[in-house]
N, C-alpha and C positions, 0 to 999 in steps of 0.2 A: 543447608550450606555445607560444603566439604571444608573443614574449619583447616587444615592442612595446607588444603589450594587458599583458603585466606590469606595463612598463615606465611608463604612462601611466596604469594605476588603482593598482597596487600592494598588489592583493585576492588572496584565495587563496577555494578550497574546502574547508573544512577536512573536510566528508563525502566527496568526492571519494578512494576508493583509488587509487594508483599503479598505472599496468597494468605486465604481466610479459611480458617474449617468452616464447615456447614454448621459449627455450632453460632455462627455470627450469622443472625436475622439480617436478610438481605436491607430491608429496610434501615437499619441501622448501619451497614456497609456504607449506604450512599451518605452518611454524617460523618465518616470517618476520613481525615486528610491522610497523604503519604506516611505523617508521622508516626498518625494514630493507626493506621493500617499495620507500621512495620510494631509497633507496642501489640497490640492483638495476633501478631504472628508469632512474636518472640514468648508470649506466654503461652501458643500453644492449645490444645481445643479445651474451650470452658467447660465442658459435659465433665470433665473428670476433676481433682479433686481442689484445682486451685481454684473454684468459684465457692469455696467453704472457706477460704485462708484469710486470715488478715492480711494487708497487705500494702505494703510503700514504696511509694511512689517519687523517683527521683529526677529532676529537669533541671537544666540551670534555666533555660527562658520559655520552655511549653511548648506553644502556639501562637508565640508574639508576633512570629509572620503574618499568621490569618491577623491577627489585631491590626497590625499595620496596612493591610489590604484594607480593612474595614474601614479603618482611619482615612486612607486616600477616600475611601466611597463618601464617606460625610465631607472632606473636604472638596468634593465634585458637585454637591449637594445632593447625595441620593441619599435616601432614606438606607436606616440597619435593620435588619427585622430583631426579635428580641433572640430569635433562633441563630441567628450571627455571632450575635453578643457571645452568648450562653458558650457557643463552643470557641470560643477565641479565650475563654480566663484559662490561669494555669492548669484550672484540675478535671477541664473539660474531658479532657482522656479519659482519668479517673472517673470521671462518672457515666462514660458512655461504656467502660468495662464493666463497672460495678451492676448496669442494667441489663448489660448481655452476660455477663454470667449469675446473674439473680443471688451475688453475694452483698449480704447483710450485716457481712464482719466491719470488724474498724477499719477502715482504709486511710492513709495517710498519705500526702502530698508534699511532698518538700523542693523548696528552691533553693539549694547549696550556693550559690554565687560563689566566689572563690575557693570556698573550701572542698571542691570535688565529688569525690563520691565515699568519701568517710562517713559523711551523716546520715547516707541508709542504710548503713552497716549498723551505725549505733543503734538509729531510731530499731531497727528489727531486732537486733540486743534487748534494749526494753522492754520489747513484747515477748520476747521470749522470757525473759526474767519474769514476767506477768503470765507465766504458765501456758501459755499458747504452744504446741506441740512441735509449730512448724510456722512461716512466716515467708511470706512470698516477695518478694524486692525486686523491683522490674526501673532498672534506668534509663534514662531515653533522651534523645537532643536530635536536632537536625543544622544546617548550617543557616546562620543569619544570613539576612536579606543587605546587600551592598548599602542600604538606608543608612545603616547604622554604624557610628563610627568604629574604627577598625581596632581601638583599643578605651576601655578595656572588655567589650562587647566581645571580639572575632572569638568565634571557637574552634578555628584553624584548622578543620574538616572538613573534606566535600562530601560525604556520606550521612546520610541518616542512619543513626543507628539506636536499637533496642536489642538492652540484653537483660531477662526474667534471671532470677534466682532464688532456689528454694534452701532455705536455711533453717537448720535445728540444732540444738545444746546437744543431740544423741543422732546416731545412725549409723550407715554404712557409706555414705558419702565420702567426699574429698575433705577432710579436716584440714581447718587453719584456725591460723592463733593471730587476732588483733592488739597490736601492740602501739601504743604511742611512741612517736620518734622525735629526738631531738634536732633529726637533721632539717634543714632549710633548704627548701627543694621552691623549684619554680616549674610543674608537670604539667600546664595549662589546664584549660577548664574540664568540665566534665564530661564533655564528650569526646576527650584526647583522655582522658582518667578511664573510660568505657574499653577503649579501643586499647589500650596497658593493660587492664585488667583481664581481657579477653584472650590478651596475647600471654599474660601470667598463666591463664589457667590450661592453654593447649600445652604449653611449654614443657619442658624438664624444671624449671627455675622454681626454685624454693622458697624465693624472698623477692619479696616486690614494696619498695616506700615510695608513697605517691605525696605531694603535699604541695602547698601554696606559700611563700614565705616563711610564718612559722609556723604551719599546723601542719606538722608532715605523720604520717599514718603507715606501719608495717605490718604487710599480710606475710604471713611465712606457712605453707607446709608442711605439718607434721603426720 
């Protein structure tokens, strides 16, 4: 993506699929939703080094769309298969990455509900405090299904979006410095915290507080 032409219409394709490297077994392609498609794009081809990383995983609601699909099918009376199921729970992504890239590390799955996209900042903190060199953080959402009431569910997106990020205590990287914030911000969910986040990092902008009521959280540039 020309992150620029993003950055200055602020449009998407919503018919546009996510392309795949050749490191995703075709087989495994056809298990993957729009969602999971655009997560496997955003991290980029498995072959190289992020299928050795630990790595977390941030969603406010998954795949609770396919869930809901599923749900209308039982209430039609059709049968679920158990392979339905399987990829409708939160961490289904998670674990259809973890077998296409044939990583073994700890992987982690978090559902932030209001608090945004501060806790796979921390949770990867942790792991990096735990001597891991490097720590891979891949956030992801799509827009809920009209089913579901408009608050405080809506994630007030039309786009699916995923964005990977690799993070270490050392490098030649973009440095920032996580700071708690006293201020009381209302930034919506997490996948309006993704699409902030994204526009912080093309930006010139040095300071970015995201937060929910009272947990508000600043990333600054240094």
């Amino acid at each position: 993506m020309d992150w620029q032409e993003w950055l200055n219409h602020q449009s998407h394709d919503a018919t546009q699929k996510a392309v795949l490297t050749t490191s995703v077994p075709k087989q495994l392609q056809r298990r993957l939703s729009a969602l999971g498609r655009a997560v496997f794009n955003a991290a980029g081809d498995l072959s190289n080094p992020v299928g050795s990383l630990p790595i977390v995983f941030s969603s406010a609601h998954g795949e609770v769309n396919k869930s809901l699909e599923m749900l209308k099918s039982m209430q039609k009376g059709d049968e679920v298969s158990p392979t339905a199921f399987s990829l409708s729970v939160h961490n289904a992504i998670a674990g259809l990455f973890s077998i296409a890239s044939a990583n073994h590390q700890e992987i982690t799955v978090l559902a932030p509900g209001q608090a945004g996209i501060a806790p796979v900042f921390l949770e990867a903190l942790g792991l990096l405090q735990e001597r891991h060199d490097q720590v891979l953080m891949i956030l992801y959402d799509e827009p809920l299904s009209d089913f579901y009431p408009s608050l405080p569910f809506a994630l007030d997106t039309s786009a699916i979006c995923a964005l990977a990020l690799k993070v270490s205590l050392t490098g030649e990287g973009l440095t920032l410095r996580l700071n708690r914030s006293v201020t009381q911000r209302d930034d919506g969910e997490h996948a309006l915290q993704i699409f902030s986040f994204l526009k912080f990092l093309v930006t010139d902008d040095k300071t970015l507080v995201l937060g929910n009521h009272r947990h508000s959280w600043e990333w600054q540039k240094i």
